[in-house]
PATI-803397 format. One record per residue (C-alpha): residue in three letters; x, y, z. Coordinates in steps of 0.2 Angstrom, whole numbers. Example, Ala and Ser with C-alpha at 12.3 -4.5 7.8 and 13.67 -1.06 7.14 Angstrom:
REM PATI-803397
@dopa->ALA, east->62, north->-22, up->39
@dopa->SER, east->68, north->-5, up->36
***
This chain:
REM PATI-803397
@dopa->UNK, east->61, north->207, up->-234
@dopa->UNK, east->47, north->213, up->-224
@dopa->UNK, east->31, north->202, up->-226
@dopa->UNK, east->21, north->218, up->-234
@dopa->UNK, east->32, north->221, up->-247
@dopa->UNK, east->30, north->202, up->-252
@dopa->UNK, east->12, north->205, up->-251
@dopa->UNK, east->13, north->219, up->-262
@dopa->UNK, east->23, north->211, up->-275
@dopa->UNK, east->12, north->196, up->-276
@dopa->UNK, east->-2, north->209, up->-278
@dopa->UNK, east->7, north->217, up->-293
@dopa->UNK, east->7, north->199, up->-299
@dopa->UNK, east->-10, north->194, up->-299
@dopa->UNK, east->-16, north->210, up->-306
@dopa->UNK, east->-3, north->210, up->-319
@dopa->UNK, east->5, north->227, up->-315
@dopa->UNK, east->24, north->219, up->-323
@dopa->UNK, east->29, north->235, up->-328
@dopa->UNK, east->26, north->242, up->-310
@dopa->UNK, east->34, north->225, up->-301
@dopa->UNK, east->47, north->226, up->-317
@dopa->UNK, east->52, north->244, up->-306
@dopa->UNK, east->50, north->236, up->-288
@dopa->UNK, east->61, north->223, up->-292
@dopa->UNK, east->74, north->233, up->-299
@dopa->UNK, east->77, north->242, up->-283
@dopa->UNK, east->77, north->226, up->-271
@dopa->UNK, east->92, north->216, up->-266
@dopa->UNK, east->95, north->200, up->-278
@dopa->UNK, east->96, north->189, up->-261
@dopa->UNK, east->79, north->195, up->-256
@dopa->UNK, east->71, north->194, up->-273
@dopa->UNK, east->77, north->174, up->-274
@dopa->UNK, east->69, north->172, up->-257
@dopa->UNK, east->53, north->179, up->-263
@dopa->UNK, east->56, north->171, up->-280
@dopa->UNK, east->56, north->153, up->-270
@dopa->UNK, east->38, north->154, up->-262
@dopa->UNK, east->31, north->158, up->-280
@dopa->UNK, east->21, north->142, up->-287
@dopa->UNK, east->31, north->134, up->-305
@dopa->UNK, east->20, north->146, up->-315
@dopa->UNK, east->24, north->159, up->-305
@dopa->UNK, east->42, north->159, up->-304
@dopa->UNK, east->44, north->159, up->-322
@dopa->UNK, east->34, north->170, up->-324
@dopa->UNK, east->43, north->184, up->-312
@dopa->UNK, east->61, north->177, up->-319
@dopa->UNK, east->55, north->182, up->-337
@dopa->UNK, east->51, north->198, up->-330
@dopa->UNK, east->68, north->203, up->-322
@dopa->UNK, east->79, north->212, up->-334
@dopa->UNK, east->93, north->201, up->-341
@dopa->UNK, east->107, north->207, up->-331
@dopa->UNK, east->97, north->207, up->-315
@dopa->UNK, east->91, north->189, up->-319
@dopa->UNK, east->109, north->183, up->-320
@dopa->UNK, east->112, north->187, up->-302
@dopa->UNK, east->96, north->182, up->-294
@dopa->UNK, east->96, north->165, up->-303
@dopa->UNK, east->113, north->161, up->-294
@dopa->UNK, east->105, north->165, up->-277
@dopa->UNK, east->91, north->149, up->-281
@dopa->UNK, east->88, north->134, up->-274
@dopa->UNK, east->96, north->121, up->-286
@dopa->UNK, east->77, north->113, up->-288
@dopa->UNK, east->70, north->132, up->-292
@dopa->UNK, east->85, north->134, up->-305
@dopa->UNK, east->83, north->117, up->-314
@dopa->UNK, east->63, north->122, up->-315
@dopa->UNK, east->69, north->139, up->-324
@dopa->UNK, east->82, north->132, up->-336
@dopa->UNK, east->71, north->116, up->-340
@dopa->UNK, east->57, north->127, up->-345
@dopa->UNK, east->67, north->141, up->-357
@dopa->UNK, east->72, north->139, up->-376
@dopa->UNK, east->88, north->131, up->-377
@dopa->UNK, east->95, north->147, up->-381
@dopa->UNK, east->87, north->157, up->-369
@dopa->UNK, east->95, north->144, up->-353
@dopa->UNK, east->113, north->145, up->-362
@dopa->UNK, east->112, north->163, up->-361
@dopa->UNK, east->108, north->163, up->-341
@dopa->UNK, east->123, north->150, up->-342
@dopa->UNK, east->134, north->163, up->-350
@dopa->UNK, east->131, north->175, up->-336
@dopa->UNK, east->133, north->165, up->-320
@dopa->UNK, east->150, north->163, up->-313
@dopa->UNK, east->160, north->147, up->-318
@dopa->UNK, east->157, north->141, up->-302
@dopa->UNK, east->140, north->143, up->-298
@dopa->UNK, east->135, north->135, up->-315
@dopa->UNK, east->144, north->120, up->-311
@dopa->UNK, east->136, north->119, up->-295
@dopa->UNK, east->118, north->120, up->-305
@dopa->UNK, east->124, north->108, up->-320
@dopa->UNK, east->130, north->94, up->-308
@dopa->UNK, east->111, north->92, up->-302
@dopa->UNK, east->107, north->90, up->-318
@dopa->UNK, east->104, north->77, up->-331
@dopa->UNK, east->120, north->74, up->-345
@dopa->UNK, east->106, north->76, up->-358
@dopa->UNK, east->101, north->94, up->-353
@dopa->UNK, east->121, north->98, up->-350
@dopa->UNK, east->126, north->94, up->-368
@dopa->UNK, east->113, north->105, up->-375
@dopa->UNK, east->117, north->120, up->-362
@dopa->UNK, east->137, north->117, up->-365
@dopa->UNK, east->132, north->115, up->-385
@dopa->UNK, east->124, north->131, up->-386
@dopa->UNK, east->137, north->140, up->-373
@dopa->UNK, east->149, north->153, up->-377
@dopa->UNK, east->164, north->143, up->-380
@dopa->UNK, east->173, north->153, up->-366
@dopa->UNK, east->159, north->148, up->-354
@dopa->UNK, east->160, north->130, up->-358
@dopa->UNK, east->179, north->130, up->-359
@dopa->UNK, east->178, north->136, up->-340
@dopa->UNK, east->165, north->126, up->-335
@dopa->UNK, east->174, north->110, up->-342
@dopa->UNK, east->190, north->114, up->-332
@dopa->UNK, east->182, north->114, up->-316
@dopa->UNK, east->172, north->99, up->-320
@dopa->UNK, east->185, north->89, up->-322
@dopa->UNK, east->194, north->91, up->-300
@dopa->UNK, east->187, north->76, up->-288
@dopa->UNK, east->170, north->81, up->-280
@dopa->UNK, east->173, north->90, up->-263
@dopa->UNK, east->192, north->96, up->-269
@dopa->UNK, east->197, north->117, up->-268
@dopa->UNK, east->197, north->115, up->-288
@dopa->UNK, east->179, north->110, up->-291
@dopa->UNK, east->174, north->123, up->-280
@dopa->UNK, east->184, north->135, up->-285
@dopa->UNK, east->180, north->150, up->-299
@dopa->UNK, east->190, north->154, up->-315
@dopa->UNK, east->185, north->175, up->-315
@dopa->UNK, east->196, north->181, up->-305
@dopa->UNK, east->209, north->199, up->-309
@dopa->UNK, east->226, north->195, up->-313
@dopa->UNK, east->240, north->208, up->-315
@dopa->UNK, east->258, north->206, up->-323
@dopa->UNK, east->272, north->210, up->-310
@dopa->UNK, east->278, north->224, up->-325
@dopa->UNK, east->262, north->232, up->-325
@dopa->UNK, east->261, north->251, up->-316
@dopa->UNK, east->248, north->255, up->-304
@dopa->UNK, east->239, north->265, up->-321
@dopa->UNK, east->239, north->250, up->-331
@dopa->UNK, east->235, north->239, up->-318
@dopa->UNK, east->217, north->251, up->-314
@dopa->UNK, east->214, north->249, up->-332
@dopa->UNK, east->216, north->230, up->-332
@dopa->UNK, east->203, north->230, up->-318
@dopa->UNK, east->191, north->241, up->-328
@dopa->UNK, east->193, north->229, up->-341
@dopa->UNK, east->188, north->215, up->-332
@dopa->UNK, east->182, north->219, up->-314
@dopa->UNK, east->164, north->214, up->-321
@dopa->UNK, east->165, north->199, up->-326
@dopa->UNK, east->176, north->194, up->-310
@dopa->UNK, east->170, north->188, up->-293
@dopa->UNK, east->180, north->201, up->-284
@dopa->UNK, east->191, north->214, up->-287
@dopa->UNK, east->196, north->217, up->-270
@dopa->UNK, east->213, north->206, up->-273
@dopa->UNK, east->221, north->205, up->-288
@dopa->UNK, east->234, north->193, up->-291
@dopa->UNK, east->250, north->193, up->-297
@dopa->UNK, east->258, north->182, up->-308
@dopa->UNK, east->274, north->182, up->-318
@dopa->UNK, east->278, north->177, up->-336
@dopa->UNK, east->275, north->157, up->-333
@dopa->UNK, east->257, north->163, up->-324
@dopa->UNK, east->264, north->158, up->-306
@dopa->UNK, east->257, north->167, up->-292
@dopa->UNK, east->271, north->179, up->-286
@dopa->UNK, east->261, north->190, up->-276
@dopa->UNK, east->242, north->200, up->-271
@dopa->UNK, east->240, north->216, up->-270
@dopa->UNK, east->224, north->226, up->-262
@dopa->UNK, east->213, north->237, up->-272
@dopa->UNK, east->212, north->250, up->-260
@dopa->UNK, east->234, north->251, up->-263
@dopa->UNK, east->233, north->255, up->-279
@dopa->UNK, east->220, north->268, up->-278
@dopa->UNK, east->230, north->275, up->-265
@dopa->UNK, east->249, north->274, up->-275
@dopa->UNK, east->256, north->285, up->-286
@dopa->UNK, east->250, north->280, up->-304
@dopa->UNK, east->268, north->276, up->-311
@dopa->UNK, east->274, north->265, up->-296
@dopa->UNK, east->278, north->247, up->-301
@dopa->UNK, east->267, north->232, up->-294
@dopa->UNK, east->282, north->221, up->-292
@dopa->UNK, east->287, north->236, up->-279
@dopa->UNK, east->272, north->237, up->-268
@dopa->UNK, east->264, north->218, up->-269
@dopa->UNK, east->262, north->206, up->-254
@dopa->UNK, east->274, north->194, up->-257
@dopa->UNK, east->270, north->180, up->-244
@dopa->UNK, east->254, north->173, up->-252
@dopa->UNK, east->243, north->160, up->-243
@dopa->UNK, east->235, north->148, up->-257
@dopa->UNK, east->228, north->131, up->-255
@dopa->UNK, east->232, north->117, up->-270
@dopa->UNK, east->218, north->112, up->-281
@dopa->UNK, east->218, north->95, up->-274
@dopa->UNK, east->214, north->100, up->-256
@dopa->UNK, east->201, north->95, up->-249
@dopa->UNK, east->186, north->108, up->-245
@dopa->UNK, east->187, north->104, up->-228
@dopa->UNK, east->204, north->109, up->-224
@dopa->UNK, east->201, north->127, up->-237
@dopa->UNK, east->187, north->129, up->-225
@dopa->UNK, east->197, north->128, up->-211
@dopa->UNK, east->211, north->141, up->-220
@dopa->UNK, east->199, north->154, up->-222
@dopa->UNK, east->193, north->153, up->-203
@dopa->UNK, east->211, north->154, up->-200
@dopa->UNK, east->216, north->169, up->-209
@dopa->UNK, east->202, north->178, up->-211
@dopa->UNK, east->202, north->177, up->-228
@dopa->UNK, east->187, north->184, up->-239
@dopa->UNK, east->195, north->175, up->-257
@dopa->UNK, east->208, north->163, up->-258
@dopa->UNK, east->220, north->157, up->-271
@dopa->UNK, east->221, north->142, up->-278
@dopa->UNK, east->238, north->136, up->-289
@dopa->UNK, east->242, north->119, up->-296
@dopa->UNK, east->255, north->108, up->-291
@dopa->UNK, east->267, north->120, up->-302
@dopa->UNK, east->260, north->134, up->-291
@dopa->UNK, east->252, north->141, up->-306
@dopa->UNK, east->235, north->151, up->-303
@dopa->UNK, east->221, north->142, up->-310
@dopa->UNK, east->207, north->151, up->-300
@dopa->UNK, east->200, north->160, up->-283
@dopa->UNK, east->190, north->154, up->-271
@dopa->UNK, east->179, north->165, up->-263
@dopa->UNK, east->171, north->167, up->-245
@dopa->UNK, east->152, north->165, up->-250
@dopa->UNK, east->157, north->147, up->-256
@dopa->UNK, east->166, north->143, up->-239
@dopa->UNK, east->149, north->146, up->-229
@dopa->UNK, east->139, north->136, up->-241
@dopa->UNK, east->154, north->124, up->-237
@dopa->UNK, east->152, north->123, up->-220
@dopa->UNK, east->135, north->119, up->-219
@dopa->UNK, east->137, north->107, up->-231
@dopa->UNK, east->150, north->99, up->-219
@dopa->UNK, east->139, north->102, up->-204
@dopa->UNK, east->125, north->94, up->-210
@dopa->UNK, east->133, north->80, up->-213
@dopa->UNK, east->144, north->77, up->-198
@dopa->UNK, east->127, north->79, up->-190
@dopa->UNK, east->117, north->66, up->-202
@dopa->UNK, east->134, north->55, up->-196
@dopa->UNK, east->131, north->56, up->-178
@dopa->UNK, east->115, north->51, up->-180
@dopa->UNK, east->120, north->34, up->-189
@dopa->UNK, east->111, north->43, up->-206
@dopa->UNK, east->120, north->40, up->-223
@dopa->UNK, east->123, north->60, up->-230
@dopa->UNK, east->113, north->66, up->-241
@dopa->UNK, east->116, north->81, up->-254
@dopa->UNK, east->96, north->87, up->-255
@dopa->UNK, east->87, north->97, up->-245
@dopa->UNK, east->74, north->86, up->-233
@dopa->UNK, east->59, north->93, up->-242
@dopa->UNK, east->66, north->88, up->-259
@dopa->UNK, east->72, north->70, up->-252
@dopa->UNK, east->57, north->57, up->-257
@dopa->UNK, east->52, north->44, up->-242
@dopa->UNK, east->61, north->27, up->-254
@dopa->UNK, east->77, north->40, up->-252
@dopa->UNK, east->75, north->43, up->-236
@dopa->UNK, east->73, north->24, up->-229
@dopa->UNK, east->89, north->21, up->-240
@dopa->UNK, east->97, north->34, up->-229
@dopa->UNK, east->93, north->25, up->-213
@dopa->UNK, east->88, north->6, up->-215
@dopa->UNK, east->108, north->2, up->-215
@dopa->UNK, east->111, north->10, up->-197
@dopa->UNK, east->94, north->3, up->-189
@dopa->UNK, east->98, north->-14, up->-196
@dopa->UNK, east->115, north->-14, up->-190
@dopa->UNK, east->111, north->-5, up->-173
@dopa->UNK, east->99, north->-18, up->-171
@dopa->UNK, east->108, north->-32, up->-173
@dopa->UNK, east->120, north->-24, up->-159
@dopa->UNK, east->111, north->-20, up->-148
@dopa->UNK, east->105, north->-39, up->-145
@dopa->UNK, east->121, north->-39, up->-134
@dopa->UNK, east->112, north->-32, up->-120
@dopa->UNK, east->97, north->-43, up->-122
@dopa->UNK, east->110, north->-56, up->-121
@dopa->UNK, east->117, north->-49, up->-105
@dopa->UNK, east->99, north->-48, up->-97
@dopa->UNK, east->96, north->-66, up->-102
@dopa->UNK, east->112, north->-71, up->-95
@dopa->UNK, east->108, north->-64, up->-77
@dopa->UNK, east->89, north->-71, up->-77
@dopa->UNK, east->92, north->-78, up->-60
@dopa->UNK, east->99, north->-65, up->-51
@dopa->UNK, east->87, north->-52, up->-57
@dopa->UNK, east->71, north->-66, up->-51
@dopa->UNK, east->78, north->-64, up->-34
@dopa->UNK, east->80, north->-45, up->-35
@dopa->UNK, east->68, north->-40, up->-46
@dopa->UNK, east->68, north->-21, up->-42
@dopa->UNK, east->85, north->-23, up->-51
@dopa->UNK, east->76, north->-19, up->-67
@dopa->UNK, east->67, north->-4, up->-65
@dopa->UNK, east->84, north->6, up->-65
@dopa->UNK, east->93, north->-3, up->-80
@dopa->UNK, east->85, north->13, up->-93
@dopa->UNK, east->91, north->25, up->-80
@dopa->UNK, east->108, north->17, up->-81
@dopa->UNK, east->109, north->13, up->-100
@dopa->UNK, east->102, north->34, up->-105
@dopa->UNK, east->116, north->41, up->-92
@dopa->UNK, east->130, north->32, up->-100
@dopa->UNK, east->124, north->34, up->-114
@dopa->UNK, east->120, north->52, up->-114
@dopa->UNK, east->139, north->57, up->-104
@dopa->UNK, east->148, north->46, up->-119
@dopa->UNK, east->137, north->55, up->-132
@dopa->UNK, east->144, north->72, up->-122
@dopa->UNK, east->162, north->64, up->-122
@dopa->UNK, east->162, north->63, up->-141
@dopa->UNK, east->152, north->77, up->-148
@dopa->UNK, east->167, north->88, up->-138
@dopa->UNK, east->180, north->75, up->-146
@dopa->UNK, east->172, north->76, up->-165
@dopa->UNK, east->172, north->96, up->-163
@dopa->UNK, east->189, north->97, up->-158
@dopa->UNK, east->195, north->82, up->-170
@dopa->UNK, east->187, north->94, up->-185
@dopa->UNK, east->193, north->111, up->-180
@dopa->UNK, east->211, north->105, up->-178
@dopa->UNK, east->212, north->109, up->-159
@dopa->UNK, east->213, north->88, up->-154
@dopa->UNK, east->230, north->80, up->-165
@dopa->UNK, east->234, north->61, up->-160
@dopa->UNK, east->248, north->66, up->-149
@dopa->UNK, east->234, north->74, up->-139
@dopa->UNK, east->227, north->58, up->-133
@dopa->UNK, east->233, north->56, up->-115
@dopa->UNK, east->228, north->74, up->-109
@dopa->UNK, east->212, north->71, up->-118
@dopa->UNK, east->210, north->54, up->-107
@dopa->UNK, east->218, north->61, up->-93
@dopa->UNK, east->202, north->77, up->-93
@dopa->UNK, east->190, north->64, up->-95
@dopa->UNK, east->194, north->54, up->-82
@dopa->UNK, east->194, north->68, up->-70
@dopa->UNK, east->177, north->74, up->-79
@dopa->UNK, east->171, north->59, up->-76
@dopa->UNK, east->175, north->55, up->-58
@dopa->UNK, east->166, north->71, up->-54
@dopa->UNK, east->151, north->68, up->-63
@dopa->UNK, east->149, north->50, up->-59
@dopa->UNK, east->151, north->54, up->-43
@dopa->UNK, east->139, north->70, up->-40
@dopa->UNK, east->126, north->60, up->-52
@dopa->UNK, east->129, north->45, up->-40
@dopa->UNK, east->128, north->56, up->-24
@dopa->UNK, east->111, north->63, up->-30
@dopa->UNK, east->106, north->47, up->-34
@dopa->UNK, east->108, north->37, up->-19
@dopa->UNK, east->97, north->52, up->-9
@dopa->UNK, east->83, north->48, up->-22
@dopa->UNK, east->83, north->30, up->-19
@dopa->UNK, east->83, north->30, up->-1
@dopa->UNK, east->72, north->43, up->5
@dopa->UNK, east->58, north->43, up->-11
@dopa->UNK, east->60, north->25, up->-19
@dopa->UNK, east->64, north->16, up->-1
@dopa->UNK, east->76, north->2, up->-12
@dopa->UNK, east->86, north->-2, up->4
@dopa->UNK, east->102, north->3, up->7
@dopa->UNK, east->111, north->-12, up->-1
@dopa->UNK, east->103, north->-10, up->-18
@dopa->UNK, east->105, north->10, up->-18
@dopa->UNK, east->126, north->4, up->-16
@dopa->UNK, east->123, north->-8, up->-31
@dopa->UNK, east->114, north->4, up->-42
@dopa->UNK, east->123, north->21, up->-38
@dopa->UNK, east->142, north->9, up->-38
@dopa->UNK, east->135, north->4, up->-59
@dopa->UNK, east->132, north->22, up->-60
@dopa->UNK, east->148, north->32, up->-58
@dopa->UNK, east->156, north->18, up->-68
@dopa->UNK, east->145, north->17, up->-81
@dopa->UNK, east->149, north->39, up->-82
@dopa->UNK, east->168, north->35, up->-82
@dopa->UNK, east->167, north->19, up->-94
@dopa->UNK, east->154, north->31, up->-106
@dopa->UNK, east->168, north->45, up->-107
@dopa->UNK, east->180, north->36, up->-109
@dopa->UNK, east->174, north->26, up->-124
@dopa->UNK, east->166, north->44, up->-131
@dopa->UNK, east->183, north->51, up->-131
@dopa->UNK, east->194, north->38, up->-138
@dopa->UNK, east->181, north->29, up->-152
@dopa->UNK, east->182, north->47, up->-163
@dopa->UNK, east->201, north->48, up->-158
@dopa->UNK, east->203, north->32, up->-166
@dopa->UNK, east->193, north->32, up->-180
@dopa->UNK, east->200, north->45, up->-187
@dopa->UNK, east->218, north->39, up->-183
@dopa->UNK, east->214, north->22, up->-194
@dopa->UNK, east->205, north->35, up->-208
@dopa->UNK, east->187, north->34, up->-204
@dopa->UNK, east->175, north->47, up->-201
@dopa->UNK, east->177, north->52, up->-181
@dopa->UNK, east->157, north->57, up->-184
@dopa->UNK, east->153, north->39, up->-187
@dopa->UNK, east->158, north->35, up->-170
@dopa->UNK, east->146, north->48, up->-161
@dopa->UNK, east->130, north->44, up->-151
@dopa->UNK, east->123, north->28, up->-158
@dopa->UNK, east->140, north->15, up->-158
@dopa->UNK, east->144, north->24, up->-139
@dopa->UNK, east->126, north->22, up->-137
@dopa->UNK, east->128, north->3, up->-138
@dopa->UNK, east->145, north->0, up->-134
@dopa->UNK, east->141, north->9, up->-115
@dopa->UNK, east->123, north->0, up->-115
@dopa->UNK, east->132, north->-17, up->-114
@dopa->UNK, east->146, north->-12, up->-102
@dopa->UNK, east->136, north->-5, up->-90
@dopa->UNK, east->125, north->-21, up->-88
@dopa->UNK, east->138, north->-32, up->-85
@dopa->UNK, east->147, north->-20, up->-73
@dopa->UNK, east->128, north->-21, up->-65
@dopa->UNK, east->125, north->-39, up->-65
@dopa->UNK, east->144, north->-40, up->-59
@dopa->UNK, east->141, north->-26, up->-45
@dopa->UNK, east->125, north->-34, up->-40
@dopa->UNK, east->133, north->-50, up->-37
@dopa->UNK, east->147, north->-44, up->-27
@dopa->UNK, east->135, north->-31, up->-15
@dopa->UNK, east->121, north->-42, up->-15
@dopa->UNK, east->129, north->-59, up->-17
@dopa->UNK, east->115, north->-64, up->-28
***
């Protein structure tokens, strides 16, 4: 939405023009009116959702942020919020009532159309994160008996009140998926042909226990826009669709990358997370960094003498720490990536040494090379100490890679997270090593 049509409607707003924004609103796309929706103050935005008529309220509400939607329902008559309740898709009202409190639930499942609560209560009940509790109930089945006429009919029936209508499924008498069948077929077949002639037979569906990761990673695969999903009985219970799938992945994103950071994940947006929440988040890591990371002080202390006779020694121990840590961080970031997308499987592991090694040797060696011409010609250290220095550095490259590639590799091999492994545990792990390969180095160049 451009910025003057948002001017305009908050224009129409403020001089109470309603019938006129009413209009305007009626011709906009629900996506655009939610985003203009969530810059609205509280008073605001229940005052523009009362506006919107009742069947395009339905579809911008599902387009909120969960905090917007929860202002909305908290602040209508219980009948009004069971009535928005009715007209969202199963799915997207679970998402909404799974942020809420159990007392506001109740009431909204109380006064519910026992349908809608029926459906809600079925997805509710599949483990958090699994294909069923993202999953929706409103999808368009058709009998394998059916003709292509009564099959059109069963889609005008109910191809409103369905997420999609583009696949329909096909199930036989004990409701087990036997087949799908593409809109644009039957609208394209003669009117007295049998589904059970022209249906796809070799259907791709997840179970309702998968995970959302791996369905994710289905859909990528097959390019799917909606996706079956059957019970352990391979009976259709519901559909997942592709608009869930992206909010998927950026859920899964986000939280890789709050991983990788040594953050515990969080489910709320950073605006809506309070400060108390926020130092929850992170004190565990810091502490437990902290405390690690007292291995290299350790090391310094440990080497005391050597870095009194030498004391240039110290200016390059950050340069030497950030590069290994920075080429391990590299290391595993490529690992994680190819861990999560399926490309890296245990069996993998040599090759996946066997690159680094060779990455490494050629990195350590041109960031070694460039730095030996730094130290001689602008920092004049002497030769002998340039030797030390630029030696620690293409080990501490090879050392960092190494541990960047095989710490996520085995993480995940003894079923932990390979994200938790990422930048700040290489971080420390390389720190230490490349100080006693430095002390060590120094002692054999230098003979200190």
């Amino acid at each position: 939405m451009e910025k003057k049509d948002m001017q305009e409607l908050e224009t129409l707003l403020e001089t109470r023009q309603y019938t006129r924004l009413r209009q305007l609103l009626g011709e906009m796309n629900d996506a655009d009116i939610a985003g203009w929706m969530e810059e609205l103050e509280k008073n605001s935005l229940l005052k523009v959702f009362r506006i919107l008529p009742k069947d395009l309220a339905a579809d911008v509400f599902s387009y909120l942020e969960v905090d917007s939607q929860q202002t909305i329902i908290t602040s209508l008559s219980e009948q009004e919020a069971a009535t928005v309740i009715d007209n969202l898709m199963a799915d997207d009202a679970v998402d909404l009532l799974e942020e809420m409190p159990a007392n506001v639930v109740d009431k909204l499942l109380e006064n519910a159309k026992p349908d809608t609560r029926q459906a809600i209560n079925h997805l509710l009940r599949y483990p958090e994160d699994s294909a069923g509790s993202i999953m929706t109930v409103e999808y368009v089945s058709l009998k394998e008996s059916y003709t292509v006429e009564e099959a059109i009919q069963r889609i005008r029936a109910v191809g409103l009140d369905s997420e999609t209508i583009n696949i329909c499924y096909v199930l036989d008498a004990k409701r087990r998926l036997v087949g799908t069948v593409a809109l644009r077929y039957l609208l394209l077949s003669d009117s007295d042909e049998i589904i059970r002639d022209m249906m796809h037979e070799n259907v791709i569906s997840v179970n309702t226990m998968t995970d959302q990761e791996q369905v994710a990673a289905q859909f990528k695969k097959y390019d799917f826009t909606a996706m079956p999903v059957v019970d352990n009985e391979n009976r259709l219970v519901g559909i997942i669709t592709v608009d869930d799938i992206v909010d998927i992945m950026e859920e899964e994103a986000t939280e890789d990358m709050e991983k990788m950071a040594a953050i515990m994940p969080s489910d709320k947006p950073y605006m809506r997370t309070s400060v108390w929440e926020t130092y929850k988040k992170r004190i565990p890591w810091l502490l437990l960094l902290m405390v690690s990371a007292t291995f290299t002080g350790a090391i310094i202390s440990t080497f005391e003498d050597a870095l009194s006779v030498y004391a240039s020694l110290i200016a390059f121990i950050p340069m030497l720490m950030d590069t290994g840590g920075n080429a391990g961080g590299q290391a595993s970031v490529t690992v994680i990536r190819g861990l999560s997308l399926g490309e890296i499987e245990y069996r993998d592991v040599p090759g996946v040494v066997w690159k680094e090694i060779r990455v490494a040797v050629l990195c350590g060696i041109s960031l070694a090379a460039a730095n030996f011409v730094k130290l001689m010609l602008i920092d004049r250290v002497g030769l002998m100490v340039s030797l030390t220095v630029c030696a620690t550095l293409a080990a501490a490259v090879l050392m960092a890679m190494l541990v960047g590639c095989l710490l996520p590799v085995g993480a995940k091999r003894l079923g932990f997270d390979p994200a938790v492994m990422a930048s700040p545990f290489i971080t420390t792990i390389v720190d230490a090593l490349s100080l006693l390969v430095y002390f060590r180095f120094a002692v054999m160049i230098l003979g200190i």
